[in-house]
ZAKE-633439 format. One record per atom (N, C-alpha, C, O, CB): residue in one letter; atom name; x, y, z. Coordinates in Angstrom, 3 decimals, m for minus. Glycine has a CB too. Layout:
<firos>
[firo "A" "CA" [X Y Z]];
...
</firos>
This chain:
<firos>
[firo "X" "N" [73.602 10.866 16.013]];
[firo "X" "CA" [73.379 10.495 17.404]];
[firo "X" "C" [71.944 10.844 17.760]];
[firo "X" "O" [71.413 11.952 17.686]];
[firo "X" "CB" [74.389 11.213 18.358]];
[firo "X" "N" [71.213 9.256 18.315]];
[firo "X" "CA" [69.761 10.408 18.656]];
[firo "X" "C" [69.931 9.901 19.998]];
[firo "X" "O" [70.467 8.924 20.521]];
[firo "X" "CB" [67.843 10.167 17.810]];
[firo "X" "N" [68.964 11.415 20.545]];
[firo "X" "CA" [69.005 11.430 22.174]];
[firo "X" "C" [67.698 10.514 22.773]];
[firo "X" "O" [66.847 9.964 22.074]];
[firo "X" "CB" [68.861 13.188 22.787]];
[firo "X" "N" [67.759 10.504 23.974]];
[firo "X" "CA" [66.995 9.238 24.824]];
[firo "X" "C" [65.807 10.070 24.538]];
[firo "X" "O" [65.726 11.291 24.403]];
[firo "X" "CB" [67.404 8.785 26.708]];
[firo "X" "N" [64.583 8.826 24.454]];
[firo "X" "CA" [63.292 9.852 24.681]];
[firo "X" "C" [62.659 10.201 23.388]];
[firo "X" "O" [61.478 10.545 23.330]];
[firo "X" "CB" [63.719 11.303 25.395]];
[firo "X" "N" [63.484 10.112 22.279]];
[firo "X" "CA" [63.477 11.000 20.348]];
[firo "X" "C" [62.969 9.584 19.476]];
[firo "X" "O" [63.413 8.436 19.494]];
[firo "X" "CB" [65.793 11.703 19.455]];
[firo "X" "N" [62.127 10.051 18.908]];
[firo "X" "CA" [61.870 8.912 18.408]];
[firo "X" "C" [61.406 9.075 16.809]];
[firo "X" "O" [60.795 10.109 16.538]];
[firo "X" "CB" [60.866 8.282 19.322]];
[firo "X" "N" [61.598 8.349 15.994]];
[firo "X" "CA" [61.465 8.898 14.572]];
[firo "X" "C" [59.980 8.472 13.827]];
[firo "X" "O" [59.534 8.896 12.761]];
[firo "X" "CB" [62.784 8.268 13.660]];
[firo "X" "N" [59.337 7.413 14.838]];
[firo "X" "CA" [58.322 6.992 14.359]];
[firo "X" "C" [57.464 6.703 15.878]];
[firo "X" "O" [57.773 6.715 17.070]];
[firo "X" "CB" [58.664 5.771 13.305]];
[firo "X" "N" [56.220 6.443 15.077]];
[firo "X" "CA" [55.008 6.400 15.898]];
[firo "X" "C" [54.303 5.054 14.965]];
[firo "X" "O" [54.216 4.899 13.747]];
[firo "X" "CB" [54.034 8.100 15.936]];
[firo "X" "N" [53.891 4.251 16.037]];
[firo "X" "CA" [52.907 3.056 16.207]];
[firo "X" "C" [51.660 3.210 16.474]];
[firo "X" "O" [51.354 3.715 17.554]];
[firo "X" "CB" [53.223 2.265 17.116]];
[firo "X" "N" [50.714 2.832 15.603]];
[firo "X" "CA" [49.511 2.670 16.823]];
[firo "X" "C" [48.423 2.111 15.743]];
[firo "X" "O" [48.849 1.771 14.639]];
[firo "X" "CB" [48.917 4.411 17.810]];
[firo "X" "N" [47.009 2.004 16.035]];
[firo "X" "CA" [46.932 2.004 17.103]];
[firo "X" "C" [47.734 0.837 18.228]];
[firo "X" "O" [48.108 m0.221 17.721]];
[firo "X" "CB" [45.728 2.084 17.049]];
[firo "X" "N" [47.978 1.059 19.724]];
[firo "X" "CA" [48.526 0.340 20.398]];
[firo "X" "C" [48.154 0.588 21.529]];
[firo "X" "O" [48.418 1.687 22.018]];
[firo "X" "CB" [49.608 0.305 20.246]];
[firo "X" "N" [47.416 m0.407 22.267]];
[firo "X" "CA" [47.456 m1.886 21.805]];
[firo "X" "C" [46.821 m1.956 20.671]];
[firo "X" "O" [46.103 m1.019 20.325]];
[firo "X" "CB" [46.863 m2.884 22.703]];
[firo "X" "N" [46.991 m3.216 19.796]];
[firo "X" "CA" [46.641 m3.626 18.153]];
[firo "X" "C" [45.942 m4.924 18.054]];
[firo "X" "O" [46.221 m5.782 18.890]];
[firo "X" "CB" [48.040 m3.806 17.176]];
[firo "X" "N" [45.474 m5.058 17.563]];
[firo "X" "CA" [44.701 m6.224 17.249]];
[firo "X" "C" [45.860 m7.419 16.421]];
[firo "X" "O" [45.915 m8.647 16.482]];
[firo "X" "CB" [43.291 m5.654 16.193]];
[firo "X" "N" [46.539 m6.590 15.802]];
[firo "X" "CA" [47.550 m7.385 15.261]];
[firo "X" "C" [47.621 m6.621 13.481]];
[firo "X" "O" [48.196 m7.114 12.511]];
[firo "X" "CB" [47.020 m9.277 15.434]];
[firo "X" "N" [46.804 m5.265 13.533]];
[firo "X" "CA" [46.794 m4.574 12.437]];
[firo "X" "C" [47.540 m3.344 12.402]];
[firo "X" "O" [46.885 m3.388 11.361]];
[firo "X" "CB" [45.614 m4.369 12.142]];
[firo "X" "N" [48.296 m2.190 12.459]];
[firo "X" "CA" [49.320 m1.403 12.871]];
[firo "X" "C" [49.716 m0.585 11.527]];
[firo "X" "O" [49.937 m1.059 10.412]];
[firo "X" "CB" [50.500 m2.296 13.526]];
[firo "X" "N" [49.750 0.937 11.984]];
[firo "X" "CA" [50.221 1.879 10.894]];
[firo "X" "C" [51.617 2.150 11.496]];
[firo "X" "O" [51.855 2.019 12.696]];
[firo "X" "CB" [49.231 3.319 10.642]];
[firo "X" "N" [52.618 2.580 10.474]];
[firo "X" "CA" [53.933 3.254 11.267]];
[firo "X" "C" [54.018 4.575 10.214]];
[firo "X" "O" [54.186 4.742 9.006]];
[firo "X" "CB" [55.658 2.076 11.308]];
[firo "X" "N" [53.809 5.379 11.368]];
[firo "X" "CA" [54.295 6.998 10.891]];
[firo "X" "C" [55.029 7.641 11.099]];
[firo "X" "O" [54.939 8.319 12.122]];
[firo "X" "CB" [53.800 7.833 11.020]];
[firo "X" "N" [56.167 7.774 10.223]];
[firo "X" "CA" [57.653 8.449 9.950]];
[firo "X" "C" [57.408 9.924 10.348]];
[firo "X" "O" [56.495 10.659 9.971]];
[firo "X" "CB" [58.238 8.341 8.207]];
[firo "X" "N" [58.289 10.157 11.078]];
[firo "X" "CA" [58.552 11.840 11.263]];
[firo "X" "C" [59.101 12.971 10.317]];
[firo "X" "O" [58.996 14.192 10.206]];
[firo "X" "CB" [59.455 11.982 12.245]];
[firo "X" "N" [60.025 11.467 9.418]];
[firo "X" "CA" [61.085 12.062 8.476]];
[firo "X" "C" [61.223 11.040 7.004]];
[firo "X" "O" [61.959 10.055 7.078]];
[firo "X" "CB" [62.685 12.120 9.417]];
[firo "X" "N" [60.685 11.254 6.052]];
[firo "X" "CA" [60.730 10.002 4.748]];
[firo "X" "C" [62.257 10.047 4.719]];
[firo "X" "O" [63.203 10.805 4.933]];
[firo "X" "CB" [59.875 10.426 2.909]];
[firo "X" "N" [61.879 8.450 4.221]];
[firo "X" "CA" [63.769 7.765 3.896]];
[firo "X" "C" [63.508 6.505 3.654]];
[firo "X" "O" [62.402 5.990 3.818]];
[firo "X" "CB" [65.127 7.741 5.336]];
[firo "X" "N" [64.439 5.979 3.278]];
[firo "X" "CA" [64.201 4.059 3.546]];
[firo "X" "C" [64.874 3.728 4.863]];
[firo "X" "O" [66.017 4.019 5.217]];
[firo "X" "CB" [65.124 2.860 2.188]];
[firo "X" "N" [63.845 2.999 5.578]];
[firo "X" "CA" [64.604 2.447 6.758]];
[firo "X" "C" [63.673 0.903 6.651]];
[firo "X" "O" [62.585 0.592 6.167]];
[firo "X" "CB" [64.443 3.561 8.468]];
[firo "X" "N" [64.893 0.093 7.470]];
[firo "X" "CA" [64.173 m1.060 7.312]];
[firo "X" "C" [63.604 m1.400 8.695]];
[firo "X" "O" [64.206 m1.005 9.693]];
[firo "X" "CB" [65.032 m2.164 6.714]];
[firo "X" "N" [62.277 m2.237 8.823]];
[firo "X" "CA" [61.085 m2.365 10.167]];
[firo "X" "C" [61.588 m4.060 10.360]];
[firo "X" "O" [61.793 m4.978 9.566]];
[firo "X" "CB" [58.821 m2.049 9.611]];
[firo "X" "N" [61.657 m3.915 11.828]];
[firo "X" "CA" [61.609 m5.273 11.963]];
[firo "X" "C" [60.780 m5.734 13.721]];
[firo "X" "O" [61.109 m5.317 14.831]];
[firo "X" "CB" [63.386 m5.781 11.732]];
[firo "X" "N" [59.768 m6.615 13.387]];
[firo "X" "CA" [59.293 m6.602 14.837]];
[firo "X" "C" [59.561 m7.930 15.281]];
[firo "X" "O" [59.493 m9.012 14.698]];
[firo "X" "CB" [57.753 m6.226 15.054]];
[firo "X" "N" [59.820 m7.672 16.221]];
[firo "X" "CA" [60.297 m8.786 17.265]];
[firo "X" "C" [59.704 m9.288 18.490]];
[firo "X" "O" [59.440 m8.651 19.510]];
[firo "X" "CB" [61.379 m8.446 17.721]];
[firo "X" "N" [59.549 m10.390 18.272]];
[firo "X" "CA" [58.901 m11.029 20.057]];
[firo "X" "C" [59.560 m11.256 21.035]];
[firo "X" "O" [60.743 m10.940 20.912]];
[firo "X" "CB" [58.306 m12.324 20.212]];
[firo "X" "N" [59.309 m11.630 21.860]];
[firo "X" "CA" [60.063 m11.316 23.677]];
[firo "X" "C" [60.561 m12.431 23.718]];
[firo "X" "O" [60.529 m12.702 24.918]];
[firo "X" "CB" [59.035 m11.045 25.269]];
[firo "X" "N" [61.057 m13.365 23.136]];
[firo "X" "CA" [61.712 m14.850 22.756]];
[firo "X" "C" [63.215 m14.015 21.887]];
[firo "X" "O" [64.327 m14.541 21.928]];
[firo "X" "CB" [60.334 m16.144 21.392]];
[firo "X" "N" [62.973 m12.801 21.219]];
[firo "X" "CA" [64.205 m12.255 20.346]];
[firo "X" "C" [63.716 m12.708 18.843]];
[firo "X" "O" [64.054 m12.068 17.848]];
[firo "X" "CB" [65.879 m13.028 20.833]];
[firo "X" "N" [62.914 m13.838 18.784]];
[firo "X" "CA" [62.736 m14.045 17.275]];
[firo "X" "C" [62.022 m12.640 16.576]];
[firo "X" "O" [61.356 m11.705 17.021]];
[firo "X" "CB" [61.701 m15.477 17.027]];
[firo "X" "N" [62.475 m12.981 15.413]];
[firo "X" "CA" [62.286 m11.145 14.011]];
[firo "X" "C" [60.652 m12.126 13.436]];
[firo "X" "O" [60.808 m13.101 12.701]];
[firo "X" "CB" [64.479 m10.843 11.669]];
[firo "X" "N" [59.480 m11.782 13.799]];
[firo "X" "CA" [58.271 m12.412 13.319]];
[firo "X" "C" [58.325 m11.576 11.510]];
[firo "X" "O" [58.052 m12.277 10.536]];
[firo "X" "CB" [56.657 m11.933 14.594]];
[firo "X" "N" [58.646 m10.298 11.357]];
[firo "X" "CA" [58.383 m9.403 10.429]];
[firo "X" "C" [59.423 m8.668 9.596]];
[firo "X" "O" [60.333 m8.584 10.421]];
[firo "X" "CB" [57.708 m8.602 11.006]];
[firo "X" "N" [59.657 m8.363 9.021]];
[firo "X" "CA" [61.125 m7.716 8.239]];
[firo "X" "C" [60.397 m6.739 7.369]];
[firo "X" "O" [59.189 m6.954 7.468]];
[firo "X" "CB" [62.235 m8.953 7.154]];
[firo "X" "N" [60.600 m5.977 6.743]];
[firo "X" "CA" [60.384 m4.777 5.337]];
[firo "X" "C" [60.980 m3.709 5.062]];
[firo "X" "O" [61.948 m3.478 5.786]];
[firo "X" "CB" [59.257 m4.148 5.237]];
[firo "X" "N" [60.758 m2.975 4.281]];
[firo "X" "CA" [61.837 m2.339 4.087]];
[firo "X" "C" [60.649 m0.984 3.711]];
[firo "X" "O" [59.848 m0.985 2.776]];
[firo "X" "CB" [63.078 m3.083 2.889]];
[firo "X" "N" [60.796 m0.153 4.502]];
[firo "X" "CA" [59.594 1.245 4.291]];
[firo "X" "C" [60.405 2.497 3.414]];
[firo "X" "O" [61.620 2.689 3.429]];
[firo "X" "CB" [59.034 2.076 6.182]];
[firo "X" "N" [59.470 3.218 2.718]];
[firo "X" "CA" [60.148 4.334 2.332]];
[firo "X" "C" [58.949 5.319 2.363]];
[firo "X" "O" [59.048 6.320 1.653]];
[firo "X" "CB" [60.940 4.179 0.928]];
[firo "X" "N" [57.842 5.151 3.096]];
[firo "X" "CA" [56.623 5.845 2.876]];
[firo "X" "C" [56.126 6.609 4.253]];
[firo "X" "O" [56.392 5.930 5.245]];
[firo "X" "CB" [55.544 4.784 2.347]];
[firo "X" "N" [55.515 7.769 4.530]];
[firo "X" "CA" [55.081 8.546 5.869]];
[firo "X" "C" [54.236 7.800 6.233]];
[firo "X" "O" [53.993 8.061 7.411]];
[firo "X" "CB" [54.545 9.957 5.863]];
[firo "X" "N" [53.562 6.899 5.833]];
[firo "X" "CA" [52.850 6.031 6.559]];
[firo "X" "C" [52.233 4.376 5.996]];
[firo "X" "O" [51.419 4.099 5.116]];
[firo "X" "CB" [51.795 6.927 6.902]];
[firo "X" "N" [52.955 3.575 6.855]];
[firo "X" "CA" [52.599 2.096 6.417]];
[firo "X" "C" [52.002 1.310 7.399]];
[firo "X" "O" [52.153 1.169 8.613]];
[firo "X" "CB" [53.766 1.325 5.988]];
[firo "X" "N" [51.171 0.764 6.404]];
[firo "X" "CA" [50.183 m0.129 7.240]];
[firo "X" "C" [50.782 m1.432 7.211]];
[firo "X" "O" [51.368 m1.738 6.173]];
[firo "X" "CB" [48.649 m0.206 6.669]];
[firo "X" "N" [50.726 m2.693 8.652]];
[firo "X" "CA" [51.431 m3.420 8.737]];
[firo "X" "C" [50.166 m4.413 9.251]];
[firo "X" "O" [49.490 m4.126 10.239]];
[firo "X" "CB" [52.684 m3.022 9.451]];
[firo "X" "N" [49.951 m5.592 8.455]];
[firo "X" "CA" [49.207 m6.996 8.697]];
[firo "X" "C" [49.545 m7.718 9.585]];
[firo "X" "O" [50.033 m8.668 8.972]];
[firo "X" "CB" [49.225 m7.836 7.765]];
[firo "X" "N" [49.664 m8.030 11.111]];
[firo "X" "CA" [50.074 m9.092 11.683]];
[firo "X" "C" [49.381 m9.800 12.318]];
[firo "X" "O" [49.714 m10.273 13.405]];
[firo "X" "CB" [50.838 m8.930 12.263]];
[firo "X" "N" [48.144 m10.025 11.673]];
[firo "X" "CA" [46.615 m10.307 12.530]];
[firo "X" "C" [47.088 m12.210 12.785]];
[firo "X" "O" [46.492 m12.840 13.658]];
[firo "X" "CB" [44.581 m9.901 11.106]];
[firo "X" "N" [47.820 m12.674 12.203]];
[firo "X" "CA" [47.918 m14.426 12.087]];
[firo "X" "C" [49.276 m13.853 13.540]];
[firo "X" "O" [50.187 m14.583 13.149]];
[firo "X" "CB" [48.684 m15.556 9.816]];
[firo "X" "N" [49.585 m13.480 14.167]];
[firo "X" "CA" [50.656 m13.518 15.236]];
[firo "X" "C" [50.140 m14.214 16.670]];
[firo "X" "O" [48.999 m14.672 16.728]];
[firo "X" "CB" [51.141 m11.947 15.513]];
[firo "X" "N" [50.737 m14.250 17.436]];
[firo "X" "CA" [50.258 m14.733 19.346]];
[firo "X" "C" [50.306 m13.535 19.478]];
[firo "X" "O" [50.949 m12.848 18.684]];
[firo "X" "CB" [51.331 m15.745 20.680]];
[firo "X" "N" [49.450 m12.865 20.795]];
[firo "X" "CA" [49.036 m12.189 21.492]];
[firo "X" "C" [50.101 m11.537 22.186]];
[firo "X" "O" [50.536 m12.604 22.620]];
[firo "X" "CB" [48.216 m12.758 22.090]];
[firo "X" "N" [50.835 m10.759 22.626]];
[firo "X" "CA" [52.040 m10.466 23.379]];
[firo "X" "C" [52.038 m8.986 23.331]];
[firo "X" "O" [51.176 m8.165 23.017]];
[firo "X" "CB" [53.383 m11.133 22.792]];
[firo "X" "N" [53.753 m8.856 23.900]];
[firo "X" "CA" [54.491 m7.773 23.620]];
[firo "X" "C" [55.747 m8.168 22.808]];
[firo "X" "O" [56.645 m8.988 23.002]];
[firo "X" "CB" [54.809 m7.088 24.864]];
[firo "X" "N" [55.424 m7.115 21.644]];
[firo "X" "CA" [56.734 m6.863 20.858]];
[firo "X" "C" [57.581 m5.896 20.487]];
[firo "X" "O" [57.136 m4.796 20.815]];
[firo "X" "CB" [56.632 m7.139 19.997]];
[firo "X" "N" [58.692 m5.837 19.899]];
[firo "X" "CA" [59.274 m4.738 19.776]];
[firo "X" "C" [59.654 m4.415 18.244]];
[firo "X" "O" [60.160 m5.242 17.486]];
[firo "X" "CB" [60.358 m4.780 20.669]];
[firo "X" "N" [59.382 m3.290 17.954]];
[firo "X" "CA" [59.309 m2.193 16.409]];
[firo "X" "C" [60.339 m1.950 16.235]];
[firo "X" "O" [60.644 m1.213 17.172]];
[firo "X" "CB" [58.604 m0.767 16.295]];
[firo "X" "N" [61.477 m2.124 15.381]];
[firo "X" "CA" [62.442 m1.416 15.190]];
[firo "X" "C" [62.587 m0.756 14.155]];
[firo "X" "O" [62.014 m1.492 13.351]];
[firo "X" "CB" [63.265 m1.935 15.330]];
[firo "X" "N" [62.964 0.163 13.544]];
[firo "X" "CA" [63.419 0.889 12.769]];
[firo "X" "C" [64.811 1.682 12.528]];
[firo "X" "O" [65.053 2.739 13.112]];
[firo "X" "CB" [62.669 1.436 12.837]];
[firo "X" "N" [65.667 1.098 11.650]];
[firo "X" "CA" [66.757 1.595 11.518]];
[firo "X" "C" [67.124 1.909 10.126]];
[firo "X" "O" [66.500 1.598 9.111]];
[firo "X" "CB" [67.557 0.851 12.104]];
[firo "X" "N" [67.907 2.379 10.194]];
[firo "X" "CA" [68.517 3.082 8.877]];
[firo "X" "C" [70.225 3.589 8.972]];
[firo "X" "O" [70.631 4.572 9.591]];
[firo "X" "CB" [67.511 4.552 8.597]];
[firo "X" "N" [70.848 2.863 8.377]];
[firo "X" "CA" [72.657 3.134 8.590]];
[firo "X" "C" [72.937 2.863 9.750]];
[firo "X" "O" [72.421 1.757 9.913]];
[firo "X" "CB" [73.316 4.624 8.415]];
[firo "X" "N" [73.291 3.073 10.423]];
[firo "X" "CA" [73.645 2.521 12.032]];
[firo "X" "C" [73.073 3.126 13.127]];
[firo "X" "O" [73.502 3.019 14.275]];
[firo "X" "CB" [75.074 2.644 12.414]];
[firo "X" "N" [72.045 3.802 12.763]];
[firo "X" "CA" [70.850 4.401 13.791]];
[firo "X" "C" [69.876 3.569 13.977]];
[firo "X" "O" [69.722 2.723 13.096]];
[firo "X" "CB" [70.134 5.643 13.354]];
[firo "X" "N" [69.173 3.558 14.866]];
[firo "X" "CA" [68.531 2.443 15.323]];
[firo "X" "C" [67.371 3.033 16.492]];
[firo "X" "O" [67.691 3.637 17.516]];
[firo "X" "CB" [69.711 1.361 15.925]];
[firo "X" "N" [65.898 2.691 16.060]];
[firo "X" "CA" [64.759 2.930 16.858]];
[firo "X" "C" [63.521 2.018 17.302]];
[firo "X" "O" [62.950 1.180 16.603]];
[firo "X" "CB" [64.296 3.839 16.293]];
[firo "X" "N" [63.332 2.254 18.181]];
[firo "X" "CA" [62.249 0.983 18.829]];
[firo "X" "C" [61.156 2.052 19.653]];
[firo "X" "O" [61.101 3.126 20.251]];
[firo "X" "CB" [63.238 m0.425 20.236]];
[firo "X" "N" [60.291 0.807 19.161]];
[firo "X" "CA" [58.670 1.269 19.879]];
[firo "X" "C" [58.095 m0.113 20.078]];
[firo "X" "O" [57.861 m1.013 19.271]];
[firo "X" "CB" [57.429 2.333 18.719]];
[firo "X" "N" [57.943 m0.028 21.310]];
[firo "X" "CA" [57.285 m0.997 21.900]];
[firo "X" "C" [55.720 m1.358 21.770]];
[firo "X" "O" [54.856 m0.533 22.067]];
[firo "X" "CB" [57.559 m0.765 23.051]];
[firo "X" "N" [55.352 m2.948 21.196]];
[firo "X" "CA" [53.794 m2.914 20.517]];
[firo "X" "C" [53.104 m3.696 21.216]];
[firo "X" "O" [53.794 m4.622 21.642]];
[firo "X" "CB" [53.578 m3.381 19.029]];
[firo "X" "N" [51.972 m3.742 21.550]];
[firo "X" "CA" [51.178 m4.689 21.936]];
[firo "X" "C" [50.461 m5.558 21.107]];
[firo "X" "O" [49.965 m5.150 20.056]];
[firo "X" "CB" [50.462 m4.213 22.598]];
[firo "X" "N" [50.375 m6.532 21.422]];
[firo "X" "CA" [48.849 m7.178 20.110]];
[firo "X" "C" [48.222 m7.770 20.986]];
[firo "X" "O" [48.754 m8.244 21.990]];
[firo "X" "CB" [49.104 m8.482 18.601]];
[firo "X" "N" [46.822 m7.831 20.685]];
[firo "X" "CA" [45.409 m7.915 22.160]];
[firo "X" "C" [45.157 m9.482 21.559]];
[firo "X" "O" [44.307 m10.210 22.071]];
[firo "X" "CB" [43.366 m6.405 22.045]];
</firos>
């Protein structure tokens, strides 16, 4: 169970150009998926590393959303791209 507010990873920089590291609090495999404000999944992967760098420089400009889950836990960070 995670509590409101807890978060297992960190984004940034953010806002992004459309270039983005994600840094784990805790190594594991969890799988990343970012999403645009339409609901479409632009990105999918599958991380097992304290820190991954993520390419999304070919995307539209917006707000999206980071997820990260692993077994039926489930985390989001909200991204910008400029």
């Amino acid at each position: 169970i995670s509590e409101f507010g807890v978060s297992m990873f960190d984004v940034y920089p953010n806002p992004s150009l459309g270039s983005f590291t994600i840094s784990l609090e805790e190594t594991g495999e969890f799988a990343v998926s970012v999403i645009n404000a339409l609901g479409q999944t632009v990105y999918t992967d599958i991380i097992d590393s304290e820190f991954t760098k993520v390419n999304l420089s070919g995307i539209s400009k917006g707000i999206y959303t980071v997820e990260l889950s692993s077994g039926d836990v489930l985390y989001t960070e909200k991204l910008i791209i400029e």
